[in-house]
C-alpha positions as CSV (number, residue, x, y, z in Angstrom):
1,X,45.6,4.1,19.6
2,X,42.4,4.7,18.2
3,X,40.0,7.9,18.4
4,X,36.4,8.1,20.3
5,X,34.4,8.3,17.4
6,X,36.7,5.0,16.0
7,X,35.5,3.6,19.2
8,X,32.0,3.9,19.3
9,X,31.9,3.3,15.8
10,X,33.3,-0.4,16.6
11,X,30.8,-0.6,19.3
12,X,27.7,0.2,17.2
13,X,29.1,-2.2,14.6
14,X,28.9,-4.9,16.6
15,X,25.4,-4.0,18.3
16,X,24.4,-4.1,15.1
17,X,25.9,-7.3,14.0
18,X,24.6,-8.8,16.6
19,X,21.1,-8.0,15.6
20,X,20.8,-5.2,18.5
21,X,19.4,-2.7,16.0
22,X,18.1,-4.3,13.2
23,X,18.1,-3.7,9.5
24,X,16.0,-0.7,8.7
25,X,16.1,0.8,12.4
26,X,16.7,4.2,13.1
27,X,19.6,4.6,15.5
28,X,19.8,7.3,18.4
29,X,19.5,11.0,17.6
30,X,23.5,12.5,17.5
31,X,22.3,14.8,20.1
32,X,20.7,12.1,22.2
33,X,23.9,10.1,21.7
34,X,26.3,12.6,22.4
35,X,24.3,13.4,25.6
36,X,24.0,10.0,26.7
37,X,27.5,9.0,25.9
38,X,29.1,12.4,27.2
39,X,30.5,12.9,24.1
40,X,30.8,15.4,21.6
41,X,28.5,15.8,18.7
42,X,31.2,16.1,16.1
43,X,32.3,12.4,17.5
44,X,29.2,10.9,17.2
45,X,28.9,12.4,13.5
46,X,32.0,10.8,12.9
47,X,31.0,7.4,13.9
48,X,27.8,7.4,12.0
49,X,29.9,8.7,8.8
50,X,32.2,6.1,9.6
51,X,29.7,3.3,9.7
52,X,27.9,5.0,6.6
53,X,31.2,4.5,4.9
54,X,31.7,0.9,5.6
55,X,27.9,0.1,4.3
56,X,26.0,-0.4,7.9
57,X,24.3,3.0,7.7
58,X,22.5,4.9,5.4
59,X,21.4,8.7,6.0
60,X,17.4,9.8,5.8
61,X,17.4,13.8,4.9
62,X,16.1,14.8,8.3
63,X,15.4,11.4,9.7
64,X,18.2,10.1,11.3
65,X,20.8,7.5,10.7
66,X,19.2,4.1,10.0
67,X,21.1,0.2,9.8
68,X,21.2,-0.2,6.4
69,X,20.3,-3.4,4.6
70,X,22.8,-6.0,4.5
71,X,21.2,-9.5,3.6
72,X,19.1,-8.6,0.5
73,X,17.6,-11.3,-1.3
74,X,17.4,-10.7,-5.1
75,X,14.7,-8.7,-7.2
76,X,11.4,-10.8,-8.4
77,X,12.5,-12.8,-11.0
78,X,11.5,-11.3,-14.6
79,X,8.0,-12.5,-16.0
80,X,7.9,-12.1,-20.2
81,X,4.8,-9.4,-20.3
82,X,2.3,-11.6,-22.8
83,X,-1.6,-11.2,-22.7
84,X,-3.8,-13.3,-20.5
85,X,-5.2,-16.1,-21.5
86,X,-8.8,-14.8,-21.5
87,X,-11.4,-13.1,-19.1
88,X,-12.5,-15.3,-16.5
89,X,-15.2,-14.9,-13.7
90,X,-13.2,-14.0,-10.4
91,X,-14.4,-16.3,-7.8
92,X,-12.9,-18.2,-4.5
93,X,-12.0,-14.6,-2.9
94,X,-13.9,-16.0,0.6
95,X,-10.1,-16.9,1.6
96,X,-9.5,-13.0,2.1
97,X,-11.6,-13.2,4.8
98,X,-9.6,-15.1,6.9
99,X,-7.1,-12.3,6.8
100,X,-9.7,-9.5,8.0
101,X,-10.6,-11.8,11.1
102,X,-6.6,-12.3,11.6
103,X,-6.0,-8.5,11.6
104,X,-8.4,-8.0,14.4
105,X,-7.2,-9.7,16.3
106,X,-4.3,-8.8,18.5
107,X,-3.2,-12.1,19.5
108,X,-1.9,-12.2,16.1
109,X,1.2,-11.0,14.5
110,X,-0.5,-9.6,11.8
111,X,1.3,-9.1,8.5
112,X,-1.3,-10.6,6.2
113,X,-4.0,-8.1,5.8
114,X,-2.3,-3.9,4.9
115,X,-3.3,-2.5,7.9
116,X,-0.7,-0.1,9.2
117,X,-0.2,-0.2,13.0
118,X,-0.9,2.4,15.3
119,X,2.8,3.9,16.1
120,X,2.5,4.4,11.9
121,X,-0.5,6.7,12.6
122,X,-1.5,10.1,13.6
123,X,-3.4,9.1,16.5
124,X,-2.8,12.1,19.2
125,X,-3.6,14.5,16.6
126,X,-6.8,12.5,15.2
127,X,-8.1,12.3,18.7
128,X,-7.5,15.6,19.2
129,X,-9.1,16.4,15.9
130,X,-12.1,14.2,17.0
131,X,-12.5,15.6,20.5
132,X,-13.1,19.1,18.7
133,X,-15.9,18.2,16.1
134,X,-17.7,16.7,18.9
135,X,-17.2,19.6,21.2
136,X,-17.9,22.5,18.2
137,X,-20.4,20.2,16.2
138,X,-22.6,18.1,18.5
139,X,-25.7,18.8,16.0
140,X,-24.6,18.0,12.8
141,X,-23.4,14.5,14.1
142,X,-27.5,14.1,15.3
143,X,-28.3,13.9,11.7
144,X,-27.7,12.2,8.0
145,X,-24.7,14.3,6.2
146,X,-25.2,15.1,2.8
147,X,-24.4,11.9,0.1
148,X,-21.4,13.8,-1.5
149,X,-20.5,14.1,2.0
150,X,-19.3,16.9,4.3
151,X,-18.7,20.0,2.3
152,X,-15.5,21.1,4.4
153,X,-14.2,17.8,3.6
154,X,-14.8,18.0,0.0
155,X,-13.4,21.2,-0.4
156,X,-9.8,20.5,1.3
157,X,-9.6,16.7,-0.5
158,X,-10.0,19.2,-3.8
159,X,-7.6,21.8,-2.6
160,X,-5.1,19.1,-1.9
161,X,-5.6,17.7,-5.5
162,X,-5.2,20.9,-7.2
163,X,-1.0,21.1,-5.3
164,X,-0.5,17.7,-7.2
165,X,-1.7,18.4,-10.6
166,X,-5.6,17.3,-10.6
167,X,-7.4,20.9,-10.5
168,X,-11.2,19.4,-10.2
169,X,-14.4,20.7,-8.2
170,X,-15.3,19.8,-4.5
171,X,-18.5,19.2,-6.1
172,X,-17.3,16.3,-7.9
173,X,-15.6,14.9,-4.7
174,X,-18.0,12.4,-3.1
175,X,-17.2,10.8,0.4
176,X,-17.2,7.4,0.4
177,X,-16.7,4.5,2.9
178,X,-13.2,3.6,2.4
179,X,-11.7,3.0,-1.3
180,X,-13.5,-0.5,-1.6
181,X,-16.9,1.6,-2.0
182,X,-15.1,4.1,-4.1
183,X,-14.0,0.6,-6.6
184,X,-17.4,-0.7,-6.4
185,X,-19.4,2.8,-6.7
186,X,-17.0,3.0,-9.9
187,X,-17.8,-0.5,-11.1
188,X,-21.3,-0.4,-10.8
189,X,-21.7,3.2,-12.5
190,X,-20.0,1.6,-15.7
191,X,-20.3,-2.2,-16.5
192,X,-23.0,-4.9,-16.3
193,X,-22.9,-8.1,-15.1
194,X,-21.0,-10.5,-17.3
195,X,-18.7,-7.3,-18.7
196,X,-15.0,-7.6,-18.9
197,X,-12.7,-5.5,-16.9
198,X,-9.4,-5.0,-17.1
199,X,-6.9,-5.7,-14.0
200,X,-3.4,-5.8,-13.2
201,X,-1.8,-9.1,-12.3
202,X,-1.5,-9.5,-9.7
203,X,-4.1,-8.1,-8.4
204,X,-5.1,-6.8,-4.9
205,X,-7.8,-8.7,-3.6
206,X,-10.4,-5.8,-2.3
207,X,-10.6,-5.2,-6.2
208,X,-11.4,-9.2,-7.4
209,X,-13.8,-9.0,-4.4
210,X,-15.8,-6.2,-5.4
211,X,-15.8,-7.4,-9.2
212,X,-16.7,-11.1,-8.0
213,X,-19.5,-9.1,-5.9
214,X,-20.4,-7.3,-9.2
215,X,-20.6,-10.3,-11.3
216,X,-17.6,-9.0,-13.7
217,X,-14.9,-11.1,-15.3
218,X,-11.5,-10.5,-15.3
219,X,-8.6,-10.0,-17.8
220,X,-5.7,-9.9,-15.6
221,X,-2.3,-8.7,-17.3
222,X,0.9,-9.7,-16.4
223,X,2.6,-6.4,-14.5
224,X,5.7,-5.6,-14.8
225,X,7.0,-5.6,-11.2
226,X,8.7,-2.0,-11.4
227,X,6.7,-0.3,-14.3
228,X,3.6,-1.6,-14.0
229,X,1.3,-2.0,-16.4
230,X,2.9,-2.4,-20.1
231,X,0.6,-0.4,-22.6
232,X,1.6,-2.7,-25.2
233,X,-0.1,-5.6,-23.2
234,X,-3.1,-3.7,-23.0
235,X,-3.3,-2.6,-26.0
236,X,-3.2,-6.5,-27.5
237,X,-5.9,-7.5,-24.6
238,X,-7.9,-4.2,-25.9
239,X,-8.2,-5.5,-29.8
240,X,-8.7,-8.9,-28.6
241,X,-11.4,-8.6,-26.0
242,X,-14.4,-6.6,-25.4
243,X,-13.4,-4.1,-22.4
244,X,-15.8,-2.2,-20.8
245,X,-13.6,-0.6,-18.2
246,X,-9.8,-0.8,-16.7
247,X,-8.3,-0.7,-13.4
248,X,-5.2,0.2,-11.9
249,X,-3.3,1.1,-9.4
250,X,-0.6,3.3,-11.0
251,X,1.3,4.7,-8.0
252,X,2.9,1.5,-6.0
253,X,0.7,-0.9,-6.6
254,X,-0.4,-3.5,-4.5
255,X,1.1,-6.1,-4.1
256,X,4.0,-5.3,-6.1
257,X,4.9,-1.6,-5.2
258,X,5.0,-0.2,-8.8
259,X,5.4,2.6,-10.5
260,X,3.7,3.4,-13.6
261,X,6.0,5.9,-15.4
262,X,4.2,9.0,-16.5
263,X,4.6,8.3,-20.3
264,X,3.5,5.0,-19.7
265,X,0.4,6.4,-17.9
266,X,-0.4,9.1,-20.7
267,X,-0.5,5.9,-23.1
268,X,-2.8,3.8,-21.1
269,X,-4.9,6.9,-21.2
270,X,-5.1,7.5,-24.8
271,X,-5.5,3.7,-25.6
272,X,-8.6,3.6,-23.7
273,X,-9.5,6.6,-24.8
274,X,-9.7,6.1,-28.2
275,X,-12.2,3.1,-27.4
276,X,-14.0,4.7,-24.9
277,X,-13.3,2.6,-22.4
278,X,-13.5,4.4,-19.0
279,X,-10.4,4.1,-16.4
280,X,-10.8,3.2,-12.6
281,X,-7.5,4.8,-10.9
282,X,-7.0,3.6,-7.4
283,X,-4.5,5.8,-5.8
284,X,-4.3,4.4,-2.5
285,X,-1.0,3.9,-2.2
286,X,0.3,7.4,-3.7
287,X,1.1,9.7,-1.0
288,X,3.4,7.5,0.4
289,X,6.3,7.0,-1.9
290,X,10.0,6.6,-0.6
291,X,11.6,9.6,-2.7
292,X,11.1,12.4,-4.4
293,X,7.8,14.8,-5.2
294,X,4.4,12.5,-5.2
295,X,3.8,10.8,-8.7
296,X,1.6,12.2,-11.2
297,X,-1.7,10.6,-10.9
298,X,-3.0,9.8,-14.4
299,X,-6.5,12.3,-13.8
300,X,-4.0,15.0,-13.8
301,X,-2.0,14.0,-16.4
302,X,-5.1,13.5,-18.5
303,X,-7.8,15.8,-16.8
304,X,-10.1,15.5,-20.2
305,X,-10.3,12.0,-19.6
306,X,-13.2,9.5,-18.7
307,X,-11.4,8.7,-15.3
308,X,-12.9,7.4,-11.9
309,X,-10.1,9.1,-9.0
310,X,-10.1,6.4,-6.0
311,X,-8.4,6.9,-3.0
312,X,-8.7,6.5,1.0
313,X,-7.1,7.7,4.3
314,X,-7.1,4.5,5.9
315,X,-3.8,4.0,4.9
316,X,-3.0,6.9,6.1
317,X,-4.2,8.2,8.9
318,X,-6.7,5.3,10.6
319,X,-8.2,2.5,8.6
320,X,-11.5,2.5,11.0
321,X,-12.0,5.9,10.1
322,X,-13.3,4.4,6.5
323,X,-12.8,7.3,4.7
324,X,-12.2,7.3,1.1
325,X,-13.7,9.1,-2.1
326,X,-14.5,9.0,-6.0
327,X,-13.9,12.1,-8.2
328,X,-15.4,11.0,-12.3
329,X,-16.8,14.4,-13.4
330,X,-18.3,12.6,-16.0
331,X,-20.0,10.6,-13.8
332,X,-21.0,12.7,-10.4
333,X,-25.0,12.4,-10.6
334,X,-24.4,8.9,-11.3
335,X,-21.9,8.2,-8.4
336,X,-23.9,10.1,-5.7
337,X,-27.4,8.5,-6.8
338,X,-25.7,4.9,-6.0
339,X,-23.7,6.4,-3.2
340,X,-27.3,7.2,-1.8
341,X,-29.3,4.1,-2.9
342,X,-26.0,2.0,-1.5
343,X,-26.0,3.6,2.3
344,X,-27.3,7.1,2.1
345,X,-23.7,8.8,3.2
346,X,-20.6,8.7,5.4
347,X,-20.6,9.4,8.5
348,X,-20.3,13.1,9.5
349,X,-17.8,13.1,12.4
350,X,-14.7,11.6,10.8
351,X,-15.3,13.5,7.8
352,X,-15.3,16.7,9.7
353,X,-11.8,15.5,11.9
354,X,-10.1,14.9,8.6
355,X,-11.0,18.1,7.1
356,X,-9.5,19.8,10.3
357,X,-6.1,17.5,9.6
358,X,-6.3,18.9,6.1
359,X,-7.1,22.3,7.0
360,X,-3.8,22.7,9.7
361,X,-1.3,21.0,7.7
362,X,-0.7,18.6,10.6
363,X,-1.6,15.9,7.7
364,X,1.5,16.8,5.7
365,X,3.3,17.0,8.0
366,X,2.4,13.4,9.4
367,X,3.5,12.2,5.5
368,X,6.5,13.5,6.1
369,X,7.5,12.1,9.2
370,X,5.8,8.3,8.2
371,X,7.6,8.1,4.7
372,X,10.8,7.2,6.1
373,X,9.5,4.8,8.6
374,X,7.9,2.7,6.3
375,X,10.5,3.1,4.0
376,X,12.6,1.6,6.8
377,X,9.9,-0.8,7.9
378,X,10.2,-2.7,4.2
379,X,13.5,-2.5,3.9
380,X,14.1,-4.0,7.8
381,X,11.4,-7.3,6.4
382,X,13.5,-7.3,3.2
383,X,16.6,-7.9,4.7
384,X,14.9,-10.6,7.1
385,X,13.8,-12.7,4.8
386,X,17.2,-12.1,3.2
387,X,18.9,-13.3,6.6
388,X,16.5,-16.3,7.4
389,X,14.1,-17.6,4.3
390,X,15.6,-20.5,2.6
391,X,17.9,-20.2,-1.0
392,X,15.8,-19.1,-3.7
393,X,13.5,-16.6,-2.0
394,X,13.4,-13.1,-3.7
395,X,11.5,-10.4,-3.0
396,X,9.6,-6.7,-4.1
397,X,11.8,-4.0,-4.6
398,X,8.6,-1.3,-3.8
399,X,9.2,2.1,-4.6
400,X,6.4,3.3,-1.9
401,X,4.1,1.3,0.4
402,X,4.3,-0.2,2.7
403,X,3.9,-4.2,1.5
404,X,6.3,-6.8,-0.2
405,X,5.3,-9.5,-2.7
406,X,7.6,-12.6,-1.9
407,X,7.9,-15.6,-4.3
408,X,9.8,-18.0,-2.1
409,X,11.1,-21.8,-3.6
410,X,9.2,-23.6,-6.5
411,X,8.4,-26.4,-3.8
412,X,6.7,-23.9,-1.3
413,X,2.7,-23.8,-1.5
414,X,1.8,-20.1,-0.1
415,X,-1.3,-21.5,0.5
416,X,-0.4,-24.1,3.0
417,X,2.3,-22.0,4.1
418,X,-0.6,-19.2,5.1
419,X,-2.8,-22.4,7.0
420,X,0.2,-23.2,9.0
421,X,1.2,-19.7,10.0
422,X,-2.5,-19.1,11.2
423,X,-1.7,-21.9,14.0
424,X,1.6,-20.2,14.7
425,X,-1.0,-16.9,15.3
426,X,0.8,-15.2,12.5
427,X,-1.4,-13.6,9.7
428,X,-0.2,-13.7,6.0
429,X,-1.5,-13.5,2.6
430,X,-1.2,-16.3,0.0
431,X,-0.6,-15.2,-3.3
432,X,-3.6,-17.4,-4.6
433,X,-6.2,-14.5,-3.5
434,X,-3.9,-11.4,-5.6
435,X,-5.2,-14.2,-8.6
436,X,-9.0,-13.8,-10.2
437,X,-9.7,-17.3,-9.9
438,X,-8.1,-18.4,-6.3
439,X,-6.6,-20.8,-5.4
440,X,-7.8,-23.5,-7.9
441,X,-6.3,-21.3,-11.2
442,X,-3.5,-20.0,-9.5
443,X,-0.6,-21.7,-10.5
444,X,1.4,-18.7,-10.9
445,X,0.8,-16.9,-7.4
446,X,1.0,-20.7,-5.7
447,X,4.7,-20.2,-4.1
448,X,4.4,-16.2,-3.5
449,X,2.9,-14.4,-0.4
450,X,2.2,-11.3,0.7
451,X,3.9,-9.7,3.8
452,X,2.5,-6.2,5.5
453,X,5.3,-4.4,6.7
454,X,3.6,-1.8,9.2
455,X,3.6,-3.4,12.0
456,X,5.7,-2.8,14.9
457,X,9.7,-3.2,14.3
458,X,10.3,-5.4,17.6
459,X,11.6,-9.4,18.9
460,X,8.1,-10.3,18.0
461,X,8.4,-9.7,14.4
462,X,11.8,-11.5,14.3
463,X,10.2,-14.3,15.7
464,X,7.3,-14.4,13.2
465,X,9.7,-14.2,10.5
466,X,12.0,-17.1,11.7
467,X,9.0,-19.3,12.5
468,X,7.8,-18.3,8.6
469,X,11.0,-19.6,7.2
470,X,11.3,-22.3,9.5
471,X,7.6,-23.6,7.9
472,X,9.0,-23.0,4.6
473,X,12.4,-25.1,4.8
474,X,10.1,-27.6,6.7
475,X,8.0,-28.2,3.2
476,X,10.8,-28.0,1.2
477,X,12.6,-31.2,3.3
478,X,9.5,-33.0,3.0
């Protein structure tokens, strides 16, 4: 004779064999449980320990009980770190736009371009915040904000830095329209035409547009897919080639989800350093790590630094807002005369919403409710494609994000794959655009895509992702 909780463990272990509640999904509260089942809550602790024992549940600190992975496919396959070849001009990125047309529309299942969806976002509190600055503040939005941009911004985005390590001015924080501008604001303040600029490989493709925009060629390095970039590569590219400027994205990276380690980061510092070579950091990704405190970013590790500090809320809180910044104290006047020359400012009324998130900690506390559900969100896409895509597939093993870089079979073209996908109204990214010179040079990125995981958890991603591997087996019997 068996025991409740024995029971309704056997019962949840079948719903979820039976794909009821799917890997990475977060099962019923033990109070809502309890209450819904009439049972106790001690039972329905029981059963979740049970099933945590027997490897179908894993336990969030605070978060619930969520279906643990349980098709993985393996790790990227290891990739020797050598140098590239040479700088080359970055050209071809028209592809990308595809993917931006895709992700507006709705009719899409969108997991090309990394836009989070709106149950990932803070949307009653942003429209709350939003209602108020045009209730309080209906004349400042009748005019031009300043080019730095909105003071009360400026000073919270600096308070904020200061927790994490990076003590600088609000009067070197200037507003900018999303991180793109902060990249090419950064860009332009430090290289000519024709100049060669260091770039992780792969690479996301906003960066190879705005250097391809800029005229710039690029010396992509091989990246390490959990440690980033390798200051040994870099320092061979560095003696080799003359740089004019690096960037990186050292906290998860995009596409791959890496993690630079801090010693690692303090080396990349002091090797361009000692050249005078400035850095471009692009910390989009770095307030949404799966565990532990927030990484280091490498301004605050090395504050003395010629550094350009690039990040955005769009990943965070609304990508329409376009809200992102540049802090390069060595470069303010510079930054804020093209800021001006480029589009005059930002616009004042998201500016002043975010500041009021800031301000009230409801931001935080947004980060720490999201975490875990995109934690679970990559994890739930990771054991997918473990489930359905065809022998040989592996995957990203991202330490924050909320995107996975997939090399699937040698005889897959990512490419075509992406074409045929776009008649099925599903939106990927071929890794031929993450390469400077797509798709023509990209024999390396050729079989590997790139899959958004914030989107909705639902029977319409599990269809995507079935008709996605369907397409791929269908290539490989050809």
């Amino acid at each position: 004779m068996s025991f409740r909780y024995q029971q309704l463990a056997a019962e949840l272990q079948q719903q979820i064999e039976q794909g009821q509640y799917g890997c990475g999904e977060r099962l019923p509260g033990v109070r809502e449980l309890a209450k819904r089942r009439a049972l106790s809550v001690s039972t329905v602790v029981a059963s979740y320990r049970r099933l945590e024992a027997d490897g179908y549940l894993q336990a969030n600190s605070r978060s619930g009980y969520f279906v643990k992975p349980r098709y993985q496919p393996p790790p990227l396959s290891s990739v020797p770190l050598q140098q590239a070849a040479e700088p080359v001009i970055v050209c071809s990125q028209q592809i990308a736009l595809s993917l931006s047309k895709a992700a507006a529309d709705p009719a899409y299942m969108r997991l090309g371009a990394a836009v989070p969806a709106a149950v990932y976002l803070p949307q009653h509190a942003l429209q709350k915040a939003l209602q108020q600055v045009i209730k309080t503040e209906p004349a400042r939005l009748m005019r031009y904000e300043a080019s730095r941009g909105a003071v009360e911004l400026r000073r919270e985005i600096a308070r904020r830095m200061a927790l994490h390590g990076a003590v600088v001015s609000q009067d070197d924080v200037i507003i900018t329209n999303g991180c793109q501008e902060a990249l090419m604001l950064s860009l332009k303040a430090v290289t000519q035409p024709g100049d060669v600029v260091v770039i992780e490989s792969p690479a996301f493709y906003g960066l190879l547009q705005a250097l391809e925009a800029a005229g710039l060629k690029a010396l992509a390095l091989p990246t390490d897919a959990q440690t980033g970039m390798a200051p040994d590569v870099l320092q061979q590219a560095l003696e080799q080639w003359p740089v004019k400027a690096c960037v990186l994205i050292a906290n998860y990276s995009n596409p791959l989800g890496s993690l630079i380690p801090d010693g690692n980061k303090k080396r990349i510092v002091q090797l361009l350093a000692q050249r005078g070579i400035p850095l471009i950091e692009d910390d989009t990704y770095g307030d949404l790590g799966f565990t532990g405190p927030r990484p280091g970013s490498c301004l605050a590790l090395a504050p003395q630094q010629d550094i350009f500090y690039c990040s955005t809320f769009s990943k965070t809180l609304s990508p329409d807002l376009r809200l992102g910044w540049v802090i390069a104290p060595k470069h303010t006047a510079k930054i804020e005369y093209l800021k001006f020359i480029s589009n005059i400012s930002t616009a004042a009324l998201p500016q002043l919403a975010v500041a009021k998130l800031l301000q009230s900690g409801q931001y935080e506390r947004h980060l720490r409710q999201v975490r875990p559900q995109y934690e679970a969100a990559v994890q739930r896409i990771s054991g997918s494609i473990g489930r359905l895509f065809p022998p040989g597939t592996r995957v990203s093993q991202p330490q924050g994000g909320f995107v996975l870089w997939v090399e699937l079979p040698q005889d897959v073209d990512g490419y075509e794959l992406a074409q045929q996908a776009l008649a099925e109204k599903i939106s990927i990214a071929p890794g031929t655009i993450f390469s400077p010179t797509a798709p023509a040079g990209s024999a390396g990125y050729r079989n590997f895509i790139r899959l958004n995981c914030a989107v909705a958890q639902d029977a319409r991603l599990e269809r995507a992702l079935q008709t996605l591997a369907q397409l791929c087996q269908q290539q490989l019997n050809r």
